[in-house]
C-alpha positions, 0 to 999 in steps of 0.5 A: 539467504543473507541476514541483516547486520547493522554495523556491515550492511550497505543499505540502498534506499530506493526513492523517487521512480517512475511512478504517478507516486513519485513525489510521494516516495522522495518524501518517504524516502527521506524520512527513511533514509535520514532514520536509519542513518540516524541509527549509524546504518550505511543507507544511501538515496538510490532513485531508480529514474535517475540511474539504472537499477543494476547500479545497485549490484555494481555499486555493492549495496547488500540489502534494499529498503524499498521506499517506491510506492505505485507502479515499478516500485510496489508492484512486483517488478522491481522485486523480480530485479532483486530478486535476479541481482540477488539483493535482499529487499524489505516488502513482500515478494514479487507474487504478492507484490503483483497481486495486492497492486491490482486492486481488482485480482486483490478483491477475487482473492479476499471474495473466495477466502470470505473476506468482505469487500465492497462489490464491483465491477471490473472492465477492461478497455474494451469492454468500457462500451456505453452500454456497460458504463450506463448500467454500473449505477443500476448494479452498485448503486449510488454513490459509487467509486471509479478508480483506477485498478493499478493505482494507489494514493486515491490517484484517479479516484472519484466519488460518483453521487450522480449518474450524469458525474460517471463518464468524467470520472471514468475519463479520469481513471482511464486516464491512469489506466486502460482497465476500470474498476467501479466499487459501491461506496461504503458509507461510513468511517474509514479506518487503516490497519497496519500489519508486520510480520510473516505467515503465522507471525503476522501481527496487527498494530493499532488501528487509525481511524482517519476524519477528512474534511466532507470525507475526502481523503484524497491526494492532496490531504492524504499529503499536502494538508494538515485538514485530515484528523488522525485518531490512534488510539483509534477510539473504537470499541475494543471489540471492533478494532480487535476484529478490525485487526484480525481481518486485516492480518487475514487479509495480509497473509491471504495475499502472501504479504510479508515484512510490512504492510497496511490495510485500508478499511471502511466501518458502514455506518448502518451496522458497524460491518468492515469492508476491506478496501486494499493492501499497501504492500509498501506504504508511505514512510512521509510525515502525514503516513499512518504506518509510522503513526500506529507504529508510535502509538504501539511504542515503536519509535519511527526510526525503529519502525524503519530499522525492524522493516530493514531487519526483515529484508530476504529473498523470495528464493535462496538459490537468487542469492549472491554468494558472500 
């Protein structure tokens, strides 16, 4: 397996893609690519819609610092492409990849390693009948959450306080989605945790805890706005951002993630319980991003934050790696 060395690698940046995510990801991929050639890295933009992703071995690049966000980026495909081209490539690989992208298979894989999660219901397209839509607010309560299963960003998600509300916002999920995935809503504050590392090395860095306007951290705010408030130091009890923590990196190594990766967590206001929502396995590098901010707030630089993640590039395989 290839390691990284600053002074010989050529680092392909992969940015933009396909996805629903795209303008997301050209914003994540400038800030990376900038970082690490602030630090004297041979870093190049590499958007994978606008040129074949074999370029990438045709061109030389050694290592690839994936800056690709939702489908055909943080899903495990192009990891299986790399994986072929033998390119090193930061994240976790392409099994872990797949199944943190499916919100629905990363709920089952939590439930049966007693990792709580907010219960749902899972149904495919043709399992969406009237029938079924009707009796979710009966099974989860309300309000509830409609989203999209293979989706991040909060793209296609809506809040349902109203029984009369639920057919629009399955209308909206389905739109990005064939399957469907409605989760009871966790009232109370939403926290992320950030975690880097692998396996037994897997650690925490600070919690951020995230204050949106009517608590609507959606797209928009997520990216567009300066209306969200960002609290790290998270202000939490010591106690509870350390449990927050060990969850997040139970969380992370029971999905197989390794490299980097953030989860995203709610606090229910009635008893203080966390509720594990998802697992980012390649999260926003933008200015509003909260990976960069723990990351500052544990004295770790954003460029350094980029050039650790870049350190940790491999292979899922060593017999996939080229030959040097």
């Amino acid at each position: 397996m290839m390691t990284f060395d600053k002074h010989s690698a050529k680092v392909a940046v992969l940015t933009g893609g396909h996805s629903a995510e795209r303008e997301v990801s050209l914003m994540s991929g400038k800030g990376v690519l900038e970082a690490l050639q602030s630090l004297g890295v041979n870093a190049h933009a590499f958007d994978s819609a606008e040129q074949p992703l074999l370029n990438l071995r045709d061109q030389h690049f050694s290592h690839v610092f994936i800056a690709l966000h939702g489908r055909h980026g943080e899903d495990g495909t192009v990891q299986g492409a790399l994986e072929l081209m033998g390119i090193p490539y930061t994240g976790s690989g392409v099994m872990a990849s797949a199944i943190a992208m499916d919100k629905h298979m990363t709920k089952r894989i939590w439930v049966a390693e007693g990792l709580p999660t907010p219960a749902s219901v899972w149904l495919t397209a043709s399992q969406q009948t009237a029938q079924a839509l009707a009796g979710i607010p009966a099974q989860l309560g309300l309000p509830l959450i409609v989203k999209p299963p293979h989706e991040g960003s909060s793209i296609g998600v809506s809040k349902v306080t109203q029984a009369d509300q639920l057919q629009a916002a399955v209308t909206l999920a389905t739109g990005y989605d064939p399957d469907l995935l409605c989760e009871a809503f966790i009232q109370g504050e939403e926290v992320t945790c950030p975690v880097l590392g692998e396996g037994d090395n897997a650690k925490a860095l600070p919690v951020v805890r995230i204050a949106a306007p009517d608590g609507a951290y959606d797209y928009q705010n997520k990216y567009f706005t300066d209306e969200v408030k960002y609290h790290c130091p998270s202000g939490l009890p010591a106690a509870e951002e350390q449990a927050i923590q060990a969850m997040s990196v139970a969380a992370y190594r029971a999905l197989g993630c390794r490299g980097w990766g953030r989860a995203d967590v709610m606090i229910r206001a009635s008893d203080r319980k966390a509720f594990l929502l998802e697992m980012n396995t390649s999260p926003g590098m933008t200015g509003h991003s909260l990976v960069p901010m723990s990351a500052k707030a544990a004295g770790m630089s954003y460029a350094d934050l980029c050039l650790h993640i870049l350190s940790t590039a491999r292979l899922d395989t060593r017999m996939g790696a080229r030959q040097s």
